[in-house]
LUMKETI-799379 format. One record per residue (C-alpha): residue number from 1; residue in one letter; x, y, z. Coordinates in steps of 0.1 Angstrom, whole numbers. Layout:
BEGIN
<NUM; 'A'; <X; Y; Z>>
...
***
This chain:
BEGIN
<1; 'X'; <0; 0; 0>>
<2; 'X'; <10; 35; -6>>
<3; 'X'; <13; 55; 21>>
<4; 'X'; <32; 80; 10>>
<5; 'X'; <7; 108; 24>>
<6; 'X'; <9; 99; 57>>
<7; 'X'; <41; 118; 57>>
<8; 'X'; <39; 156; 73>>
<9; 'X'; <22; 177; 56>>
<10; 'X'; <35; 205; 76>>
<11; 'X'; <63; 224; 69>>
<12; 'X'; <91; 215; 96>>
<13; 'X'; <114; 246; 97>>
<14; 'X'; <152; 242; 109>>
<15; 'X'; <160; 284; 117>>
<16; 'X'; <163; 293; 150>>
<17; 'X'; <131; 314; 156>>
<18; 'X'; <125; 354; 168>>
<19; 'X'; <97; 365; 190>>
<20; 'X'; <65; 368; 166>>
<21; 'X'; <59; 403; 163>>
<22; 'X'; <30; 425; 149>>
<23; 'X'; <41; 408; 114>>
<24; 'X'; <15; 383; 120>>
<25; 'X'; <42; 353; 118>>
<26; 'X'; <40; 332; 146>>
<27; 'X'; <72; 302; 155>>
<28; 'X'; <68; 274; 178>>
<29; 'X'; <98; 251; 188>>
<30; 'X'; <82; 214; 184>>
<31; 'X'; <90; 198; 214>>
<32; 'X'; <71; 163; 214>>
<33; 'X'; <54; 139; 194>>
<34; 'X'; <36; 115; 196>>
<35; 'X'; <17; 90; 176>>
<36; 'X'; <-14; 67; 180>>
<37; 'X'; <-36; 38; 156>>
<38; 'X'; <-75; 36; 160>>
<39; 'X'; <-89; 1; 147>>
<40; 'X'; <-64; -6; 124>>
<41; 'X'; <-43; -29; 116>>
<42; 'X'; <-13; -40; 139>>
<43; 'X'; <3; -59; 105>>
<44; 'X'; <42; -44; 107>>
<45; 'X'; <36; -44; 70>>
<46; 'X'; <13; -15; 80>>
<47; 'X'; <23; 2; 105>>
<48; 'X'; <63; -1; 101>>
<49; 'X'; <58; 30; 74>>
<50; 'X'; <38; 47; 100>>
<51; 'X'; <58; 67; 129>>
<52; 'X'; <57; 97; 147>>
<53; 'X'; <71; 130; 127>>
<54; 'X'; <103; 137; 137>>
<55; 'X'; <115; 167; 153>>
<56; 'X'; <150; 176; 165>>
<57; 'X'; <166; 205; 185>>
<58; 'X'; <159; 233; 159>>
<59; 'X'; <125; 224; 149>>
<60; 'X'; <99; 247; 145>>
<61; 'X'; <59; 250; 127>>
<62; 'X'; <61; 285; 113>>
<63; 'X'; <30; 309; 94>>
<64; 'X'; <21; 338; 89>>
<65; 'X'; <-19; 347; 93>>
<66; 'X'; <-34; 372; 70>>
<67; 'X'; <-40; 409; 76>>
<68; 'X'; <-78; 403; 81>>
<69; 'X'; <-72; 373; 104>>
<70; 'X'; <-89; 346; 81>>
<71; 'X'; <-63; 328; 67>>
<72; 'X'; <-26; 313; 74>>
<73; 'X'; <1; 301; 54>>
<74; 'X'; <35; 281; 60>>
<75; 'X'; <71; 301; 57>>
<76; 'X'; <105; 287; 55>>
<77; 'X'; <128; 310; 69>>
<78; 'X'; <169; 309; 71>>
<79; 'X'; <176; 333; 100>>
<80; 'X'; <166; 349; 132>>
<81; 'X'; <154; 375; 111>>
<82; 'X'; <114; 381; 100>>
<83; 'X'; <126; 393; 70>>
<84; 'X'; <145; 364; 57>>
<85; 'X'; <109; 343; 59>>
<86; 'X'; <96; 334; 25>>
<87; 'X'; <66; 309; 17>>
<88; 'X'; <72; 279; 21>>
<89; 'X'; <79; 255; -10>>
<90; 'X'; <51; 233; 1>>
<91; 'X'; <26; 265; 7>>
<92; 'X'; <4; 250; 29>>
<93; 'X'; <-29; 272; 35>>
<94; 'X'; <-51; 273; 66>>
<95; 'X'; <-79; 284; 81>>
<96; 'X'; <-75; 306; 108>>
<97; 'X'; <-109; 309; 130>>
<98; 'X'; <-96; 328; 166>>
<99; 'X'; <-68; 310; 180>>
<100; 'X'; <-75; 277; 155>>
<101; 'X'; <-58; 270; 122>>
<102; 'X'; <-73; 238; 100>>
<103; 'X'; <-71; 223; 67>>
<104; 'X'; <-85; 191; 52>>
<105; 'X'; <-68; 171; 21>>
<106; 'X'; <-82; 140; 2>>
<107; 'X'; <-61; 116; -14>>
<108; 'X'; <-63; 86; -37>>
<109; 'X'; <-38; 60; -44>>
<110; 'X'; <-38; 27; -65>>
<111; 'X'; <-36; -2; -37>>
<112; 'X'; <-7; -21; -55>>
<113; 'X'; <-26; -21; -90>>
<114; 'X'; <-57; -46; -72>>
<115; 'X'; <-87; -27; -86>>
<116; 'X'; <-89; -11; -52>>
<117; 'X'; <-79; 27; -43>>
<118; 'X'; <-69; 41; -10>>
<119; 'X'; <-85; 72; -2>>
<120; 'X'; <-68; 91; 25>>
<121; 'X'; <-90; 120; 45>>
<122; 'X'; <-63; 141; 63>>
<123; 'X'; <-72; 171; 86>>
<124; 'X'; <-48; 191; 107>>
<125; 'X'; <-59; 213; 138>>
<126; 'X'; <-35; 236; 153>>
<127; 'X'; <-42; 254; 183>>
<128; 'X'; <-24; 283; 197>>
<129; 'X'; <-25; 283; 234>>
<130; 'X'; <-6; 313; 241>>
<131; 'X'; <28; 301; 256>>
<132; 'X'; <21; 265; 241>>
<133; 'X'; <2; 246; 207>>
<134; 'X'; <-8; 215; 196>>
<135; 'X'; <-12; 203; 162>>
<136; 'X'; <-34; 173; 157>>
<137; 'X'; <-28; 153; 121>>
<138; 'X'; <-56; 125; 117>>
<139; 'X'; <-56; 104; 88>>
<140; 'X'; <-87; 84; 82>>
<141; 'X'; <-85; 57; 57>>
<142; 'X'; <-113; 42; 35>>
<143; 'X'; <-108; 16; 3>>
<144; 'X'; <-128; 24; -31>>
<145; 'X'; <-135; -7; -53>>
<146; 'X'; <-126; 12; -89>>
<147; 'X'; <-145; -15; -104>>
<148; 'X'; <-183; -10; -83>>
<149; 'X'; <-193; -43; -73>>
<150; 'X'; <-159; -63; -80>>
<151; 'X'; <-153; -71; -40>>
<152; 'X'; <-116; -59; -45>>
<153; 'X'; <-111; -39; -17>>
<154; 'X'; <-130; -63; 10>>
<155; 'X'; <-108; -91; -4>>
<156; 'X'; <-74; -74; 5>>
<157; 'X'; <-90; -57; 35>>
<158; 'X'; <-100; -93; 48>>
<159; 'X'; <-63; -109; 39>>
<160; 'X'; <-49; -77; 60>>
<161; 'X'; <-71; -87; 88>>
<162; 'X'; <-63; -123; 86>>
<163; 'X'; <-26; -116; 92>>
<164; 'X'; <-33; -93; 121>>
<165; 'X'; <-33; -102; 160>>
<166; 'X'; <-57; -74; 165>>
<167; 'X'; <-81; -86; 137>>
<168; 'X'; <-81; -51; 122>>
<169; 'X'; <-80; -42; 82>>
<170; 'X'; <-77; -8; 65>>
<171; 'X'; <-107; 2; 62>>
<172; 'X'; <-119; 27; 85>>
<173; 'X'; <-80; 27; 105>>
<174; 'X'; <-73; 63; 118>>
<175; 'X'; <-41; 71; 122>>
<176; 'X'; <-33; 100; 149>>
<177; 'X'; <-5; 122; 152>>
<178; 'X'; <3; 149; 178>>
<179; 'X'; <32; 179; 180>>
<180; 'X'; <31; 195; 208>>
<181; 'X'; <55; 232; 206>>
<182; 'X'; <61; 258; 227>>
<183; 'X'; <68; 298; 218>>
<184; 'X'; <107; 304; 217>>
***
């Protein structure tokens, strides 16, 4: 399976980070995280490609919100220095309602050419706490048949649960992960 999206889709910053200013750009030092499965599969197979996003010493979640509050986007910045902050290459867009920045993603990938498809429901929820955030990443997983009717995807989802000690598939697994950052 290809799980290629389950990778951050947050833009992980290595500059050592200012105090956010009236600029609107806010940095936070990730300083845990932390990773969890919901009825899904315990197959290593599966959840060997699946780990926590990892941070190091100089990590940091960096955006800047727009002038009329609504909206948020990633930067990438080389220095200490506000103005050395460009968007990021990824440009991740959020939603920014009060202290709360979201964004939803859907993606579909051919399950190893089966006549199934993986579709991959991602939402992220950061929440500024003042002195502290949290970013949730949930990735909810469901398999299409691309042929209606054809069984496919219940086939491989019942062979995954076969091999499992937890008796869990695919279908349905949410996958949790959890940064936790702190203002520099």
């Amino acid at each position: 399976m290809n799980l290629r999206h389950l990778l951050p889709l947050l833009a992980l910053s290595a500059c050592p980070a200012p105090e956010t200013g009236d600029d609107g750009v806010f940095f936070w030092r990730l300083t845990e995280s932390s990773l969890a499965f919901g009825a899904c599969t315990d197959d290593p197979r599966f959840r060997d490609d699946v780990t926590p996003f990892a941070i190091g010493e100089n990590s940091f979640i960096i955006y800047r919100v727009s002038e009329d509050g609504k909206a948020a986007a990633t930067l990438s910045c080389t220095h200490v220095d506000v103005s050395t902050c460009a968007e990021s290459a990824d440009h991740i867009p959020w939603e920014v309602a009060g202290q709360e920045l979201t964004r939803s993603q859907t993606f579909t990938d051919s399950v190893a050419d089966a006549g199934c498809d993986m579709q991959q429901v991602v939402t992220e929820t950061l929440i500024d706490k003042g002195q502290t955030m949290t970013l949730d990443v949930v990735n909810v997983l469901t398999l299409i048949n691309t042929t209606p009717g054809s069984g496919v995807c219940e086939d491989l989802d019942a062979a995954t649960r076969s091999r499992s000690t937890n008796g869990f598939g695919v279908e349905g697994c949410v996958i949790s992960r959890q940064l936790k950052g702190a203002a520099p």
